[in-house]
N, C-alpha and C positions, 0 to 999 in steps of 0.2 A: 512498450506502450501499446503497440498494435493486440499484443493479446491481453491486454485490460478493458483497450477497447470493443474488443468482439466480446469480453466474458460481458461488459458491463450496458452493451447496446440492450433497449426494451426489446426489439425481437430475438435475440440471442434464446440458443437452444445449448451453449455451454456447459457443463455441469462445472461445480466448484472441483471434483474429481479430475477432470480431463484438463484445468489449468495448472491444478498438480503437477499431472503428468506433464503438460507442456514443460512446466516449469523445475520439474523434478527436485521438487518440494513434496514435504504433508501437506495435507490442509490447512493445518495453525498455522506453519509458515507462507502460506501464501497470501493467506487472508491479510498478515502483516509486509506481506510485497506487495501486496492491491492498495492498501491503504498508503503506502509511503509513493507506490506508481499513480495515486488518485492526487495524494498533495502536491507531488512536484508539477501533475499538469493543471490542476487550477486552484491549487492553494488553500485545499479547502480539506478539511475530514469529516464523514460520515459520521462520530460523533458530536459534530457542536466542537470540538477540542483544536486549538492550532497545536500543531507538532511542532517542537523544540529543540534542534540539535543542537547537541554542548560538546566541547570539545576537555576531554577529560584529562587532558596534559593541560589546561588554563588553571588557574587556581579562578574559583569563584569568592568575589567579595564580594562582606557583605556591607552595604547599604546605612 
């Protein structure tokens, strides 16, 4: 959380690179570690989209 929050502060001098390397991830993977570390602390995604986990052992019915 603490390094979402540095990459993601308005003064931040961060590079998308260097949270990588924090995080010893690519860049694609992190950008979907930012985005799953942005929703659990305020519930919210940068796209407009709420995130949905399903748990794949459930059978889904339908409706």
């Amino acid at each position: 959380m603490m390094a979402r929050n540095a990459y993601d502060a308005a003064d931040s001098d961060m590079t998308e690179a260097e949270v990588a390397a924090l995080f010893r991830m690519d860049r694609v993977e992190v950008r979907d570690e930012l985005e799953v570390l942005r929703y659990q602390a305020d519930g919210q995604s940068d796209d407009g989209f709420e995130r949905i986990d399903l748990d794949p052992n459930q059978l889904l019915l339908a409706v």
